[in-house]
C-alpha positions in Angstrom: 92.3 126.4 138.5 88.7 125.6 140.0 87.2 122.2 139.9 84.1 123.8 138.3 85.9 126.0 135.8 88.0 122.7 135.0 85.0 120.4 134.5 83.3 123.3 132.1 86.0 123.2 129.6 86.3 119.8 129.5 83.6 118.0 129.9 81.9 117.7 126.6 85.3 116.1 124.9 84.7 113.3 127.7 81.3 113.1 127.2 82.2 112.1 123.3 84.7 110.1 124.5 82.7 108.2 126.9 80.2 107.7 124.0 82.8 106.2 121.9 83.6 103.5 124.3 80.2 102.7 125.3 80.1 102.1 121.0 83.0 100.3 120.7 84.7 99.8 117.5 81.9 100.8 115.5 82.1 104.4 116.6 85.8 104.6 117.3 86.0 104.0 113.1 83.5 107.4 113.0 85.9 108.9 114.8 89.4 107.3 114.6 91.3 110.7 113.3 90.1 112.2 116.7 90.1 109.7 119.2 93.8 109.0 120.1 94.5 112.9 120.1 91.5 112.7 122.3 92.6 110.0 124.5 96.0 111.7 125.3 94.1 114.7 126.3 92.2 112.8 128.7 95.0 111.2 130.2 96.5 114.9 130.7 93.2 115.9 132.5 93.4 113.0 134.8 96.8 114.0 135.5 96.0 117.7 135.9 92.6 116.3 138.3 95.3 114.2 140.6 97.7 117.2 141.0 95.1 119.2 141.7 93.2 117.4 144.6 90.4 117.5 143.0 86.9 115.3 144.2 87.9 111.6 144.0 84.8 110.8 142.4 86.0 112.6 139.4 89.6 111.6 139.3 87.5 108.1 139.1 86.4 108.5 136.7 88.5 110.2 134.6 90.9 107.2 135.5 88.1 104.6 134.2 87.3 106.2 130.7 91.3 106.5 130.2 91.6 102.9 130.6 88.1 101.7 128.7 90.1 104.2 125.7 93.3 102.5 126.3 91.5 99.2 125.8 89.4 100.0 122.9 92.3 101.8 120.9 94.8 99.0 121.6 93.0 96.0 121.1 92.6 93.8 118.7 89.7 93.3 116.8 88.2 90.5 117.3 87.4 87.3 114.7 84.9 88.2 112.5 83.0 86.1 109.7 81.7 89.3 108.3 85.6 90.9 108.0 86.6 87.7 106.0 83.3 87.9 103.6 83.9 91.7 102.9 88.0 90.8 101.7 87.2 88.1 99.5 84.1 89.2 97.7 84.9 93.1 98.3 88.6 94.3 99.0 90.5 91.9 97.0 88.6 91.8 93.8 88.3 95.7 93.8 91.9 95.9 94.1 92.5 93.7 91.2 90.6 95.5 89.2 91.5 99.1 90.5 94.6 98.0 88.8 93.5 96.0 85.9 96.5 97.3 83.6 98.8 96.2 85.4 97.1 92.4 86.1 97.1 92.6 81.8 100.3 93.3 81.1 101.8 90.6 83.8 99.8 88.6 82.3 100.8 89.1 78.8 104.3 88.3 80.1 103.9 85.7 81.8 101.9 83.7 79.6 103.0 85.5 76.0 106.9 83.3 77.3 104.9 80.5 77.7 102.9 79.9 74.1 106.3 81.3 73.1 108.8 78.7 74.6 106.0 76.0 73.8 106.1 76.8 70.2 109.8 77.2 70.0 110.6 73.8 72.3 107.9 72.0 70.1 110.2 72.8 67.3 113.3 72.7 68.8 113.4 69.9 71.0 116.8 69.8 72.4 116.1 73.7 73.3 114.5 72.4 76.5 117.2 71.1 78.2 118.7 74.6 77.9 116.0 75.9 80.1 115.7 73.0 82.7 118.1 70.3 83.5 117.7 66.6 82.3 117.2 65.3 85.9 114.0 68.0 86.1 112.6 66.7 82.9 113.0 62.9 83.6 110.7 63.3 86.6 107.8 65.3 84.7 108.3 62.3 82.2 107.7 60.2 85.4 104.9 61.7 86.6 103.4 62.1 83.4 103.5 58.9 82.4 100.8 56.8 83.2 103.1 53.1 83.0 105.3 55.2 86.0 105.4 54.4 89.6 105.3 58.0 90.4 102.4 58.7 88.0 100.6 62.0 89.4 102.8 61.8 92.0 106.3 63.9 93.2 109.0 61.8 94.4 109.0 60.9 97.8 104.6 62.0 98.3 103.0 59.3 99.4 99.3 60.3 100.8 97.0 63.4 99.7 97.9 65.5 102.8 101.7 65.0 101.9 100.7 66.1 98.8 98.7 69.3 100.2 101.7 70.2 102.4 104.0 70.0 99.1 101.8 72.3 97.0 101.0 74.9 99.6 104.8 74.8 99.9 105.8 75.5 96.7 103.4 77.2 95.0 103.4 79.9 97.9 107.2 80.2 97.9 107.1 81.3 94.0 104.7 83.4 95.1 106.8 85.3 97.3 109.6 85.2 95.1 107.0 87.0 92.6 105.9 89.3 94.9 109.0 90.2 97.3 110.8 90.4 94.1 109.3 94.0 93.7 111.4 95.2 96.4 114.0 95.9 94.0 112.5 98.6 92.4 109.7 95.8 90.5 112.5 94.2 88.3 112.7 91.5 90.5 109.3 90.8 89.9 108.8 90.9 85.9 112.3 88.8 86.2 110.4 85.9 88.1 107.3 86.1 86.4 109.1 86.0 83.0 111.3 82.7 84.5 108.5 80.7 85.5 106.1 81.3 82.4 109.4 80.0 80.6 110.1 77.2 82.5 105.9 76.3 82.2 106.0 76.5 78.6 109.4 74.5 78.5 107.6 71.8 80.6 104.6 71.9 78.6 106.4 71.1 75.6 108.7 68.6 76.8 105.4 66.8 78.1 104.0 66.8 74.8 107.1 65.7 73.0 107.0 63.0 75.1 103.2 61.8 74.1 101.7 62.0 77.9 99.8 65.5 76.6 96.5 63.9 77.6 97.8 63.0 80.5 99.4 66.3 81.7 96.1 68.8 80.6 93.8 66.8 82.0 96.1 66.8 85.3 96.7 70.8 85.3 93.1 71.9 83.8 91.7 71.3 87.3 93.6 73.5 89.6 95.3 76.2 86.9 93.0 78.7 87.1 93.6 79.1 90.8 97.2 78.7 90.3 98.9 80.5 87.4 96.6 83.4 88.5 97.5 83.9 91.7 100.9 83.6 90.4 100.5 86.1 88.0 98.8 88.2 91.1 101.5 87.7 93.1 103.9 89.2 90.6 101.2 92.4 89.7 101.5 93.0 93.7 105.2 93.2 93.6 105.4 95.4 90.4 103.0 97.7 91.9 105.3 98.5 95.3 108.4 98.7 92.6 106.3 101.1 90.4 105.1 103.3 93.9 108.6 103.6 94.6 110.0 105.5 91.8 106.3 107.4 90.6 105.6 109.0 94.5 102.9 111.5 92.7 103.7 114.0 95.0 104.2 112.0 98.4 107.4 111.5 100.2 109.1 108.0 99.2 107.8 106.8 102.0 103.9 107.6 102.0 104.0 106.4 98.4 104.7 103.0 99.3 102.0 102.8 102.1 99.4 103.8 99.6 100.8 101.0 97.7 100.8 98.8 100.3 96.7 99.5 100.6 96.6 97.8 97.0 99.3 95.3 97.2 98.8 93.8 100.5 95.3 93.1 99.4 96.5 91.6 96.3 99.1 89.6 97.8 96.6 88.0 100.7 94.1 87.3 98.3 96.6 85.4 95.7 97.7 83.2 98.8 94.1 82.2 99.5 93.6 81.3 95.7 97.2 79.1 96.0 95.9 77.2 99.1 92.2 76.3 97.1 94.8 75.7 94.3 97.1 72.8 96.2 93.5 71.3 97.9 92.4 70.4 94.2 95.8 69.5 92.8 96.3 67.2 96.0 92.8 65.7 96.2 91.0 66.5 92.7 93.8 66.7 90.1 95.8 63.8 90.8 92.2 61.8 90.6 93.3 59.8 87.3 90.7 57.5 87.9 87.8 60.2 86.8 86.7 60.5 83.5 88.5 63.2 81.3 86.1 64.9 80.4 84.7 65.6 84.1 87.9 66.6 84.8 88.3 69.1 81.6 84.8 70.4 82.6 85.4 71.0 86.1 88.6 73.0 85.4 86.9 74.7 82.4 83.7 75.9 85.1 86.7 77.5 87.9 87.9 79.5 85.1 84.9 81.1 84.3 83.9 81.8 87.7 87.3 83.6 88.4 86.9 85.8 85.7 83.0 86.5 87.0 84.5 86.9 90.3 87.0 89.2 89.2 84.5 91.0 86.7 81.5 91.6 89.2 82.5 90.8 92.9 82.2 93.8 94.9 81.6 96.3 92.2 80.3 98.9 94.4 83.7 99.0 96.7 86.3 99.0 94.3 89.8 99.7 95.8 90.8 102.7 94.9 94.4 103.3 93.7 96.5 104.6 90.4 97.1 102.4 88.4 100.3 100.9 87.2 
């Protein structure tokens, strides 16, 4: 093989390669089915230029694009403002709604149990303590009770940022349990949800048995938006990899849960963002007893709205795509 007759045949692929690099990660995503196919090619020409003796300038440069391609392809991207702006007001909102059925019937379920256990506790009194023991509702009477050292306050909490900590903490854990629960073919998932939209209702009730209801909804109103929907999310995320797995649609096992994955990962993310703005106001809003009610009651009444106009309108023109479940 001639150096000539070598460089002919090859030389516009590295020309296009060359272009790529000089772009950077703009034009590698123009291009990203062909480029590491591409890039193994060029590292065979190199190879092929060294064994063959050819001009040293070439084998240069040859060696240089391989390793500006290497680099590109293997990096990571960097820190971008503008990636962070385009998941929250874009890719997690469109893969919400891309699966809106789903999101309705979690819902349903999770807080169908709770107006349900309220009603029947509210009745039923003594029914609470077979849903939660009597140690778990003597401290919501304590921290429900405005006459209590621990008013607002878990056991052992002493500052705000203790407080934050606690929150992130366990709100995020229940989220996991929601979502990893899914792993077992979704079951897992609509068994958590249904368990914690009990145990709220049983709570609830017990509360207002008790006479500190005032003090309890103007406490939650704040931050429950935020929370009990990312919960709910968290749980929707789960089902949806539990549902993937058994309806493939025609895709190995395998490929059905990475299409899944393109929704629920999304999902999952974004429900973790909404339970860390969640603990921030339950640690430094909520717990504000010393504000009026009815600023309080207004504040959590205007987050409501604006998630469900977030979920409604944010990035309507790049929905997620994705079956829905």
């Amino acid at each position: 093989m001639t150096q000539q007759a070598f460089v002919k045949r090859r030389e516009q692929d590295w020309k296009e390669l060359e272009r790529i690099v000089t772009g950077g990660r703009r034009e590698l995503r123009k291009k990203a089915a062909w480029f590491p196919q591409a890039l193994r090619e060029l590292t065979g020409d190199l190879n092929t230029a060294r064994s063959h003796g050819f001009d040293p300038s070439l084998i240069e440069k040859l060696n240089r694009l391989t390793l500006e391609g290497s680099q590109l392809l293997y990096s990571r991207e960097p820190f971008s403002f503008k990636k962070i702006y385009a998941f929250v007001f874009k890719t997690f909102p469109g893969a919400v709604r891309s699966q809106w059925r789903s999101f309705a019937a979690c819902s349903l379920i999770f807080y169908g149990l709770a107006a349900f256990t309220v009603l029947v506790c509210l009745r039923f009194p003594d029914f609470t303590f077979e849903l939660m023991s009597r140690w778990e509702a003597s401290n919501l009477e304590e921290m429900y009770n405005p006459e209590s050292e621990y008013y607002l306050n878990p056991r052992e909490i002493s500052t705000d940022a203790d407080m934050f900590g606690y929150y992130i903490f366990n709100n995020v854990s229940i989220a996991f349990r929601n979502f990893a629960g899914g792993l077992v073919v979704g079951i897992g998932s609509l068994l958590s949800l249904a368990f914690n939209g009990i145990f709220l209702g049983a709570a609830a009730a017990h509360i207002i048995n008790k006479g500190f209801q005032d003090t309890f909804f103007s406490f939650i109103i704040g931050h429950s938006g935020f929370e009990l929907t990312a919960l709910v999310l968290s749980a929707q995320a789960g089902l949806h990899l539990g549902y993937r797995f058994f309806i493939t649609k025609g895709l190995t096992r395998g490929e059905s849960l990475r299409e899944a994955g393109k929704i629920s990962l999304p999902i999952i993310a974004g429900s973790t963002i909404m339970l860390v703005i969640a603990a921030a106001l339950e640690a430094f809003w909520s717990s504000r007893h010393e504000l009026p009610k009815e600023l309080r009651y207004g504040a959590g009444v205007f987050f409501i709205i604006l998630l469900a106009v977030y979920f409604i309108a944010a990035g309507r023109r790049t929905d997620a795509t994705g079956s829905e479940a």
